[in-house]
C-alpha positions in Angstrom: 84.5 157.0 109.4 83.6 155.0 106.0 86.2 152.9 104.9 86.4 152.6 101.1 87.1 149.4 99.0 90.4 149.5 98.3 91.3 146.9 95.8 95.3 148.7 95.4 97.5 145.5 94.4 100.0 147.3 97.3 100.5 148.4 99.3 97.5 146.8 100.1 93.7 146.5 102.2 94.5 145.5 106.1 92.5 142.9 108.1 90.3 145.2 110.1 90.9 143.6 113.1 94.7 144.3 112.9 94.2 147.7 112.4 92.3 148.2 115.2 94.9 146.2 117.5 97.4 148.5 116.1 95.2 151.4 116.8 94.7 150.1 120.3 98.3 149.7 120.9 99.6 152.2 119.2 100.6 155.3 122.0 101.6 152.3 124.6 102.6 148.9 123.8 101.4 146.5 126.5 102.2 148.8 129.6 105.5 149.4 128.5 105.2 153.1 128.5 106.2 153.6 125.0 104.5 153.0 121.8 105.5 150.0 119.5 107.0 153.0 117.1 109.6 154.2 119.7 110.6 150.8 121.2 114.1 150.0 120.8 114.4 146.8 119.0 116.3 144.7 121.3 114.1 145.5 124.3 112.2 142.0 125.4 109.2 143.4 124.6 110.2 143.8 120.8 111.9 140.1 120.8 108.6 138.8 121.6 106.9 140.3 118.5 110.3 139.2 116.9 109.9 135.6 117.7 106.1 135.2 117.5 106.2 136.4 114.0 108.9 134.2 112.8 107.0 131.1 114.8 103.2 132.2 113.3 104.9 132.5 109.8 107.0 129.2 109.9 103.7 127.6 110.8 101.4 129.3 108.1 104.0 128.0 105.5 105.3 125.1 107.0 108.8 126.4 106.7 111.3 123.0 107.3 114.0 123.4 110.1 116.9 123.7 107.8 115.9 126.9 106.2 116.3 130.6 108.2 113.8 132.9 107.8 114.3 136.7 107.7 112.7 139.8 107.9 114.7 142.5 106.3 114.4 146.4 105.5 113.3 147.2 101.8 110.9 145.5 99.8 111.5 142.8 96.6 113.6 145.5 94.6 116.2 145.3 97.5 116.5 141.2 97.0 117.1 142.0 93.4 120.6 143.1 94.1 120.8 140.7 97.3 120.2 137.6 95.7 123.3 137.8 93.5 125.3 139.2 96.1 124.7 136.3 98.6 124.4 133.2 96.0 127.4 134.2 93.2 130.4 132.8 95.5 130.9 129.8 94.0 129.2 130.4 90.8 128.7 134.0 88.7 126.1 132.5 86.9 122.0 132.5 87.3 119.5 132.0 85.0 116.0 133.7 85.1 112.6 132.8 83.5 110.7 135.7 82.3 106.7 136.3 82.6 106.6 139.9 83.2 107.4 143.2 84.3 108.9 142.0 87.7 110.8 139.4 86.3 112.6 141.0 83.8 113.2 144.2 86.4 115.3 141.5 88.5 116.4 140.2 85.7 118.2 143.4 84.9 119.3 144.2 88.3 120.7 141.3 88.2 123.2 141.5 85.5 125.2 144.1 87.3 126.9 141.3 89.4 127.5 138.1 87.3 126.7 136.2 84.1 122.6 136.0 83.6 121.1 134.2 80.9 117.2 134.2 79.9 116.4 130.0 80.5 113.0 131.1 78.8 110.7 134.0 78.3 107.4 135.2 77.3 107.9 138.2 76.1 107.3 137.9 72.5 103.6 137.1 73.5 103.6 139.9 75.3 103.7 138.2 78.5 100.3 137.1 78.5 101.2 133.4 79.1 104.0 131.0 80.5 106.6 129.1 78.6 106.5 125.6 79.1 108.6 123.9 81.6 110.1 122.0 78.4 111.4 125.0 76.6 113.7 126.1 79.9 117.4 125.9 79.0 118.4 125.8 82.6 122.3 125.7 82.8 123.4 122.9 85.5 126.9 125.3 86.6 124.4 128.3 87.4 123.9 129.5 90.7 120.2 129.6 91.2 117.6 129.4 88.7 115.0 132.8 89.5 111.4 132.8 88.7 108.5 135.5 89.6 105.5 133.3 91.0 102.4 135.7 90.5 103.3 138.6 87.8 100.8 141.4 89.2 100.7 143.9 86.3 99.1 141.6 83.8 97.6 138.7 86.5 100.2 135.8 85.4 100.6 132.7 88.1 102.4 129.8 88.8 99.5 127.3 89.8 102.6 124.6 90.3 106.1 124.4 91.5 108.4 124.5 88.5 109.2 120.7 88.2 113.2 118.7 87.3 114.9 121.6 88.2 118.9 120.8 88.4 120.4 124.4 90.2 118.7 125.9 93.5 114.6 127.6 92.6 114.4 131.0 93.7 111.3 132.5 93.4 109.6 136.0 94.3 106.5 135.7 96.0 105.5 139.4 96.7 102.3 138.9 95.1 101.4 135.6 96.0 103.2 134.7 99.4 100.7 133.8 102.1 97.5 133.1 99.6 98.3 129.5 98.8 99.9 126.2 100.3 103.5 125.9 98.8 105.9 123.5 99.8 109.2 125.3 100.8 111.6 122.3 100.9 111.1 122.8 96.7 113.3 126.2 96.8 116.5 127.0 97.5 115.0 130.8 98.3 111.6 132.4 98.5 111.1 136.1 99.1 108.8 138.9 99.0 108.2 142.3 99.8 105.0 142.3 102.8 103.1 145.1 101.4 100.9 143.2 99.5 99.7 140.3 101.8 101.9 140.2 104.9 101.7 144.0 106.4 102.7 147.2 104.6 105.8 148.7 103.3 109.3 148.6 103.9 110.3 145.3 105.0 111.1 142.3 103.0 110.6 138.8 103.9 113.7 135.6 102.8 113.0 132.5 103.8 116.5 130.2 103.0 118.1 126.7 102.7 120.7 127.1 105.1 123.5 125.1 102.9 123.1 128.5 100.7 124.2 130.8 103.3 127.8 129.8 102.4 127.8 131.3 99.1 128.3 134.8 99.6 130.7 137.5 97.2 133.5 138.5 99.3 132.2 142.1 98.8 128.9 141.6 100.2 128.2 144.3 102.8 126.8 143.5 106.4 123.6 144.5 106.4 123.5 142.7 103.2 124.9 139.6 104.2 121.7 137.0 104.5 124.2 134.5 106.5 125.4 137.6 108.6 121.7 138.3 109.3 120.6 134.8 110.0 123.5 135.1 112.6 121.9 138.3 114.3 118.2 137.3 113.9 117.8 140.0 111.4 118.7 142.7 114.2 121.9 143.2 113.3 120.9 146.9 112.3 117.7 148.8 113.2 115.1 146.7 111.3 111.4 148.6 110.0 110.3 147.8 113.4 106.8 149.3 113.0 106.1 147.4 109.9 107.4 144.0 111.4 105.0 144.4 114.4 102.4 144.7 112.1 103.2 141.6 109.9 103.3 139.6 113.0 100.1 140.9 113.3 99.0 139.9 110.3 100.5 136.2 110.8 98.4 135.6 114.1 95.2 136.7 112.2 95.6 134.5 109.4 96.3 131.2 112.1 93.0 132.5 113.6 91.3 132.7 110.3 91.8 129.2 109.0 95.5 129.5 107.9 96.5 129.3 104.5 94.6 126.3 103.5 91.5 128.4 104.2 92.3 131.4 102.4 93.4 129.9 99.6 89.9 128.1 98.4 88.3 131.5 99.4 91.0 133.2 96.8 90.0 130.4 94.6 85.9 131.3 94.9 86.5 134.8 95.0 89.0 135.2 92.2 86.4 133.2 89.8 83.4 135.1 90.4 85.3 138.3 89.3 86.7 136.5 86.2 83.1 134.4 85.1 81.8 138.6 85.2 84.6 139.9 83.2 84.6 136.8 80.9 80.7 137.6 80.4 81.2 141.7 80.2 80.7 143.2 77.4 82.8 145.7 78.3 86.1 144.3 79.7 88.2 142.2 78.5 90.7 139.5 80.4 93.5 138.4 78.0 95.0 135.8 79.8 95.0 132.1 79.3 92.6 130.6 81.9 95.0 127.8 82.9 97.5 131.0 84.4 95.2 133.3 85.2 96.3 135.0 89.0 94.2 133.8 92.4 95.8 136.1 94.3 94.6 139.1 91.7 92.6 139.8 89.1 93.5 142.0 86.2 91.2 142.9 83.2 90.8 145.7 80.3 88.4 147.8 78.9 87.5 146.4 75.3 89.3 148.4 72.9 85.7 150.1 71.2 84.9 150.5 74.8 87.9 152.2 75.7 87.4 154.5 72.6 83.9 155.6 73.3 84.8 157.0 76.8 87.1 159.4 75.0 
């Protein structure tokens, strides 16, 4: 077999070495006589993955001992709806920043539970750039204020923490979680769909400041509840057990690897190679400013008289 280059924003390219630990575990997990797909998710077998992969990613990130760290089924798109849901108790209100695609969707999703205000967007540059941190009009009664780190349709990043911010920062890392240091005492809520750089699809990681697990909507379901899942370790239903075993994979390789420190300058390296060739090309074209331009990943066009002669 030839594997391909697969440069898919997500879900996304494997280690190599995980794959083949999943492909050697696969039809039996560890003499357990059933494979890691069958395996009931409160067998001791499966807590073990369960707690290894909350201790490997709470040591990648640092995560601080006051905040809970789950791993829940659906991607970003479901945290859309549960972020509202779990933070609107004591105040309706959020207000979102907005630098793409993925910002504006939760944006949207959003307004279907409470009062949403834009505290600054960049639409009207066609989100090719960041508004600066001056221009917010953050409202100091709103719930949370929501930002998306790394915008991965047009390559749009967050090199810094949002700075003087007076409400709880929520921020959606799908695109970026895992490939930089962060510090997470600076949110009030990170999360991220793992498809892109912690495992494949179908699972969703929240990592939250325990004070904010007391502001849930009365109407809040269970299995939407982040206090209610805290509580049951994210088991409280059948969780996408296949694809948390293979994040927890994915977390041990990177601590082997040199941890995020180490991937990060190689992100840096590799992430301005590609950019210095596009910048020279006479055939693509990167729009963005280079002070936001994505680490994490690289998007470019074809040069519009390019674009033309190919058809």
């Amino acid at each position: 077999m030839t594997r391909i280059f697969n440069f898919s924003a997500g879900p996304a390219t494997l280690p190599e070495q995980v794959i083949e630990q999943i492909a050697d575990e696969l039809l039996e997990y560890k003499q357990s006589g059933v494979s890691i797909m069958e395996m009931g998710h409160r067998r001791p077998e499966y807590l073990e993955v369960v707690t290894h992969a909350e201790r490997d990613l709470r040591d990648l990130l640092a995560v601080p001992d006051n905040y809970k760290v789950l791993f829940l089924p659906g991607g970003a798109r479901v945290q859309f709806a549960m972020l509202p849901m779990n933070l609107f108790g004591k105040s309706a209100k959020a207000d979102y920043v907005l630098t793409g695609f993925w910002g504006e969707t939760a944006y949207h999703e959003a307004q279907k539970y409470g009062d949403i205000a834009i505290a600054a967007s960049s639409k009207q540059d066609d989100y090719l750039t960041i508004p600066s941190r001056e221009s917010w009009q953050i409202r100091d009664d709103a719930a949370y204020l929501h930002y998306t780190d790394n915008e991965t349709l047009t390559g749009i990043e967050f090199h810094d923490i949002p700075s003087s911010v007076p409400v709880p920062l929520v921020t959606d890392m799908t695109s970026s979680l895992l490939t930089k240091p962060m510090d997470i005492s600076q949110f009030g809520v990170v999360y991220a769909g793992a498809q892109k750089n912690a495992g494949i699809a179908g699972l969703g990681i929240v990592i939250i400041r325990e004070d904010l697990l007391e502001q849930a909507l009365p109407i809040v379901p269970s299995v939407y509840d982040y206090k209610f899942e805290a509580e049951q370790q994210s088991l409280y239903s059948t969780p996408p057990t296949f694809a948390w075993y293979v994040s927890g994979l994915v977390f041990a390789w990177l601590k082997a690897n040199g941890g995020i420190e180490g991937f990060y300058q190689r992100n840096c390296q590799r992430s301005q190679a590609l950019y210095d060739i596009i910048d020279a090309s006479d055939f693509y074209l990167n729009t963005i400013p280079k002070s936001v331009r994505s680490r994490a990943n690289v998007t470019f066009q074809f040069k519009q008289e390019n674009l033309e002669a190919l058809f």
